[in-house]
C-alpha positions in Angstrom: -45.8 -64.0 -24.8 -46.0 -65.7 -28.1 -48.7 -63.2 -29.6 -45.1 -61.0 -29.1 -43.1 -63.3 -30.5 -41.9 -62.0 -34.1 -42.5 -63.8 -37.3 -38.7 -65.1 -37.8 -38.7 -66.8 -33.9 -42.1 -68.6 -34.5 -41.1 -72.6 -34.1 -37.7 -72.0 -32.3 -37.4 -72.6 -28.3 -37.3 -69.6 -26.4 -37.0 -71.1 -23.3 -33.4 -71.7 -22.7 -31.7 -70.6 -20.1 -28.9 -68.4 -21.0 -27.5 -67.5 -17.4 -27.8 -64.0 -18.0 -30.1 -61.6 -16.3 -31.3 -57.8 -17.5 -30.5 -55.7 -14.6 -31.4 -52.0 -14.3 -28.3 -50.2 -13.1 -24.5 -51.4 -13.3 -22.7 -53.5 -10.9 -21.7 -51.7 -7.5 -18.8 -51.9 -6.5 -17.7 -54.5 -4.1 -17.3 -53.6 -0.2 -13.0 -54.4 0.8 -13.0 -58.5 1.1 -10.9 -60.8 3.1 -7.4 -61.4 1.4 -8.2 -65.1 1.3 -11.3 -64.5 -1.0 -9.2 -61.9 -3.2 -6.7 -65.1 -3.6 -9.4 -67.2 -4.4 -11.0 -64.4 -6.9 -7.3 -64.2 -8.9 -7.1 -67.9 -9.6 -10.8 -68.1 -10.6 -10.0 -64.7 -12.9 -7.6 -66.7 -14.4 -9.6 -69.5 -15.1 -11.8 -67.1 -16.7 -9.1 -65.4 -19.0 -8.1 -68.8 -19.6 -11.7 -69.5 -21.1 -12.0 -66.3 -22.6 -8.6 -67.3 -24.8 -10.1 -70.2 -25.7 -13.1 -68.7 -26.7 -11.2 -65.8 -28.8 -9.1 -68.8 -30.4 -11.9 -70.2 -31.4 -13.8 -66.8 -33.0 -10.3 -66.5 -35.0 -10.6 -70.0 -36.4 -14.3 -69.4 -37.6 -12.8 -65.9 -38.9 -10.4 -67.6 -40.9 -12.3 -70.3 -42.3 -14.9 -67.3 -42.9 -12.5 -65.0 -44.9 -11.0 -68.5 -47.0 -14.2 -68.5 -48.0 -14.8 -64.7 -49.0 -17.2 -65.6 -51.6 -19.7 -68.3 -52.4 -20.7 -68.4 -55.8 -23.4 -71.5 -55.4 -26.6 -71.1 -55.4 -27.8 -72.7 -51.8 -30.6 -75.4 -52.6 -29.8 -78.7 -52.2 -31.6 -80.3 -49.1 -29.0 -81.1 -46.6 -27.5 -77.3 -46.8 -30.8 -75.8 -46.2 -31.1 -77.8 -43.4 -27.4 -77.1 -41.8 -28.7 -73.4 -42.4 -32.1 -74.2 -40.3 -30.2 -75.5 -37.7 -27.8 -72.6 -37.1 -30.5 -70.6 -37.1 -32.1 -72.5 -33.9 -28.9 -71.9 -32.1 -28.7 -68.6 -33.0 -32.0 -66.5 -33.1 -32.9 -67.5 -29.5 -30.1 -66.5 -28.3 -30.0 -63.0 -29.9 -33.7 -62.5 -29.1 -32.9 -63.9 -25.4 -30.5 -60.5 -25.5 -33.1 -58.5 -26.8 -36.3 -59.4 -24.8 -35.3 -56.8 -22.4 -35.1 -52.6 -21.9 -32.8 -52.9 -19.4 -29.2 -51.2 -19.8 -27.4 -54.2 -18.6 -26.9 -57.4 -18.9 -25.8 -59.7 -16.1 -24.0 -63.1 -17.1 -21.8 -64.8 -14.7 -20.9 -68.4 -15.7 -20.9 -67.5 -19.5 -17.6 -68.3 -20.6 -18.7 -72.3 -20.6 -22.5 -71.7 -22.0 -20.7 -70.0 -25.1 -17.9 -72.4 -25.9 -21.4 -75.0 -25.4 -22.8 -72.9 -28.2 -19.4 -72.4 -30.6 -19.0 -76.3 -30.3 -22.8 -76.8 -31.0 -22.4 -74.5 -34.4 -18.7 -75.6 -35.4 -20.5 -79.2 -35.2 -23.1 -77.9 -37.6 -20.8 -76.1 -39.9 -17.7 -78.6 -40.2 -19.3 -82.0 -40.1 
């Protein structure tokens, strides 16, 4: 595996568990369910809009702050920046090459709502402090 690991991932860990899973066809549809479980289903659907605001509230901060700053006319080289920049990278690259490691047409991810406001948090801790 790591003869196949590309130049830029070399010294970042792979290993994390992302809770996602490449899958070869779509999701079937689910059989009829008990109206108990469907009850169950609409408040945990909400939960997950719920996140999903949360999360979308927080992309539009990071947009914001992103478009205040439109341009950077610095030159980046002092110690403590290339650092912040080293670190976003290792939260990052392993999770885009996570996505990629795989030929498979889908992509399946319960739970993710919580591991991606982990990783916003994680990177607006890097970026604001």
């Amino acid at each position: 595996m790591t003869k196949d690991l590309p130049d830029y991932m070399r010294g970042f860990d792979i290993d994390d568990d992302w809770g996602m899973t490449p899958v070869s066809n779509a999701p079937e549809s689910t059989p009829s369910v008990d109206p108990k479980v469907i009850e169950t289903s609409n408040i945990e659907l909400a939960k997950v809009k719920t996140d999903v605001s949360s999360i979308k509230s927080m992309m539009n901060e990071i947009m914001q702050i992103v478009a205040e700053k439109d341009t950077i006319t610095k030159e980046v080289n002092d110690e403590q920046t290339l650092t912040r920049f080293k670190d976003i990278e290792k939260l990052i690259l392993p999770f885009l090459y996570n996505l990629m490691k795989s030929d498979e047409p889908y992509i399946h991810w319960p739970n993710r709502a919580p591991i991606i406001k982990a990783q916003i948090e994680k990177l607006l801790k890097i970026t604001r402090d």
